[in-house]
N, C-alpha and C positions, 0 to 999 in steps of 0.2 A: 504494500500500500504506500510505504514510505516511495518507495522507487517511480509509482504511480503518479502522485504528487508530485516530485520535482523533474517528472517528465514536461508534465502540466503547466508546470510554472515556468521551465525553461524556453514551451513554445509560448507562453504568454508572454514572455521576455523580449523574446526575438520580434516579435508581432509588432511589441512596442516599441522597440528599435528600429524596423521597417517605416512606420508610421513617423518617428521620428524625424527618420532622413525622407521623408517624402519632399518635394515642391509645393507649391505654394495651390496647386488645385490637387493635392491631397491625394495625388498616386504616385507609387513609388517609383525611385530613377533605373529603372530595369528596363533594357532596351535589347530584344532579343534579337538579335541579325540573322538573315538566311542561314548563313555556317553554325547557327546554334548559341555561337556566341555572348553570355552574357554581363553587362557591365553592371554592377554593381557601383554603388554610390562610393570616391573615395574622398571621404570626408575631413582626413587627415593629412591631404598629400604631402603637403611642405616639411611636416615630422616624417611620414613616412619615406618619402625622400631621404632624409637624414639615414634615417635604421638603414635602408638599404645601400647606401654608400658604406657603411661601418659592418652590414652583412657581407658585402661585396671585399672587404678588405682581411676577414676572416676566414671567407673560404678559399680565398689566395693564398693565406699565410698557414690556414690549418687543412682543413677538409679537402681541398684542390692535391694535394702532394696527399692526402691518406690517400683517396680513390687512387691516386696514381700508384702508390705505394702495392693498395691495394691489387689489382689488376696484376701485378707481376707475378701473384700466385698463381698457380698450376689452374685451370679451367674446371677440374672434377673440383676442388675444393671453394673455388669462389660459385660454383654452380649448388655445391651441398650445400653452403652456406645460406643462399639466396634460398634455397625448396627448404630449409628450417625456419630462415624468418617467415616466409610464406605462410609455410604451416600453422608458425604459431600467431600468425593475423590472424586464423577461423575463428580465435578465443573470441572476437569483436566482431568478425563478420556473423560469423553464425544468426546470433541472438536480433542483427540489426536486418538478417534476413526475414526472419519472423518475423517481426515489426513490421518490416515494409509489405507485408504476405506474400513473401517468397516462399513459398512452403519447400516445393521443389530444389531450390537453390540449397535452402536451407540442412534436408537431408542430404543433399550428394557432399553440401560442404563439411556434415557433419561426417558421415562415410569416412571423407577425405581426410580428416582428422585422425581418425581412429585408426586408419590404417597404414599412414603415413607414419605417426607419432610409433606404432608396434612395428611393423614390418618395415618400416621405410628409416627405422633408428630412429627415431625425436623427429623424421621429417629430413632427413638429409637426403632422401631417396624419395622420391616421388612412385612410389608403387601404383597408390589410387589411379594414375591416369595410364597405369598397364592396366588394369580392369576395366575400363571403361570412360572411367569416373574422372573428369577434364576438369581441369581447375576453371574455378568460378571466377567472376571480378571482386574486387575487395566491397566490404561495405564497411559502413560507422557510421555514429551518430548525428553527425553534421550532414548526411545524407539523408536518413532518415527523414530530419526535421524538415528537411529541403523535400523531399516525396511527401509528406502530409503538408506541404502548401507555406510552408516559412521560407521568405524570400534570406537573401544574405544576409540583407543591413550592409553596415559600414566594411568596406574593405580598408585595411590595415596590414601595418607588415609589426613585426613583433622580432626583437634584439635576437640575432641566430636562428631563432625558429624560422623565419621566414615569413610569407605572403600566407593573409587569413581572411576570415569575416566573421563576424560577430557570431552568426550562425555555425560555422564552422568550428571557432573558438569555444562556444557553449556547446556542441558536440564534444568538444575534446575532454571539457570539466565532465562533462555527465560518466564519459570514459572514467576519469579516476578514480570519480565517486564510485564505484559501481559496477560500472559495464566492460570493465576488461579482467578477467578470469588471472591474465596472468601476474597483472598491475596488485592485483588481490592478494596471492599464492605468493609473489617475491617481497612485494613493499607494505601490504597491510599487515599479511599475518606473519608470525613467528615461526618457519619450518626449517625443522634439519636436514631438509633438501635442496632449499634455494636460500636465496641470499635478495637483498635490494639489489647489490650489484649485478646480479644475473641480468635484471629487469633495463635498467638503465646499459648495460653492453649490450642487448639487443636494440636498441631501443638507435644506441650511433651505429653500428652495424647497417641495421634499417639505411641512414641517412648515408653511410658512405659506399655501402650498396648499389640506391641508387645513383649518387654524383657518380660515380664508376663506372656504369651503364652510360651515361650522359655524358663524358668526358668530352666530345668533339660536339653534340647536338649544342652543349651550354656554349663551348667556345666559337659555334657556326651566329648561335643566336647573339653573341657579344660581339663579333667582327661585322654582324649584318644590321646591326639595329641604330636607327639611328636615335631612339632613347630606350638604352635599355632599360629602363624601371616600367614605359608603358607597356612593352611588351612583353617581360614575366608577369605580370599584373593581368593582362589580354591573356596567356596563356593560361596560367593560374586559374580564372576565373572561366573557361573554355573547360580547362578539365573537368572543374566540377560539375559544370551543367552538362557536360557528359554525361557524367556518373549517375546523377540525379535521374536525369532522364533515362539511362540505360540505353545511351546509344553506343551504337557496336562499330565505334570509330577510334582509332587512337589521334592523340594532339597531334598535331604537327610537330617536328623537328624532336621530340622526347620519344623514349621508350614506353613503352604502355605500364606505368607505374605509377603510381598517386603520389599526389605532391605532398601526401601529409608524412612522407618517410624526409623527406627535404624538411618539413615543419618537425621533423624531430631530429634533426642533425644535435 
């Protein structure tokens, strides 16, 4: 019931937020383009500007040289790597399947789980998809909110994490509170199995996983743009209304991977 309520109140939140940043005849600044496209209001630019220059000079100095670091590992092992994180995202997909009534989705991701984590070692081995059983898209909570009708709100970029929206960022809180199995199992509770750290080494894995993947798309998009904050912003905001919508498209110039593994570098 408790979980009920601050579902509730989280989409009354964002609602308010919407309403917030509306114009002046009281509909929100969401402007959907042929390509799907959606802008979201950015209400912050002139800070957000700032984060992403001081973002931009962090993944130069740190994250840029890990992925690179990265990649020089043997392909079996950056590959088992990437099918363990995978795996262990169904902790959040799963549940945010049901939500959205992915029934279907929701079992084969559940399967996928199960047999991955046992036969497939914790997931380093992708078994599920020798049976049949093909991996799904990811979900989460910022998705969700966005499938039952909650526009972004403000888009923002947030110190390291990267490009957000209000909606999205209140997806991420409901995640800690809550809705991630594994966030629970390392950082709330006390086990002689895991540790917080377990939790948080996946978690930059995740992010330098994907910059590693992206290695030449990021540096194609930085030599082609001529401002690059509009168009990770345009991108950013493209994926998600992908996702939302469940169209069976990747971005442009990115690998088919959510930007919420870059929002948790």
């Amino acid at each position: 019931m408790k979980k009920l309520l601050l579902v509730l109140s989280v989409f009354l939140f964002v609602l308010i937020s919407n309403l917030a940043s509306a114009g002046d005849d009281g509909k929100i600044e969401i402007n959907k383009k042929n390509n799907g496209y959606v802008e979201a209001t950015d209400c912050f630019e002139k800070v957000n500007r700032g984060i992403f220059a001081f973002n931009q000079v962090v993944d130069k100095a740190i994250f840029k040289p890990l992925a690179k670091g990265y990649r020089m590992f043997p392909q079996p092992i950056r590959s088992g790597t990437s099918n363990a994180l995978s795996n262990l995202s169904n902790v959040v997909t799963i549940p945010n399947n049901v939500l959205q009534g992915q029934f279907k989705d929701a079992g084969v991701n559940t399967a996928r789980f199960v047999i991955n984590t046992t036969l497939g070692i914790a997931g380093i081995f992708d078994v599920a998809s020798y049976y049949g059983l093909n991996k799904r898209d990811k979900e989460d909570y910022g998705q969700t909110l966005g499938a039952w009708g909650a526009g972004p709100g403000c888009y923002f970029i947030l110190p390291v994490l990267g490009p957000t929206t209000v909606r999205d960022s209140i997806g991420s809180v409901i995640t800690l509170v809550g809705g991630d199995a594994w966030y629970n199992v390392t950082v709330v509770n006390d086990t002689q199995y895991f540790s917080e750290a377990d939790y948080y080494v996946s978690r930059i894995l995740d992010g330098i996983d994907f910059r590693a993947k992206n290695l030449e798309s990021f540096e194609s998009l930085e030599n082609s743009s001529v401002d690059l904050y509009a168009s990770v912003r345009s991108l950013y905001l493209q994926d998600r209304y992908r996702k939302i919508q469940n169209i069976d498209k990747t971005t442009d110039t990115l690998s088919d991977d959510d930007w919420e593994e870059v929002d948790n570098q």
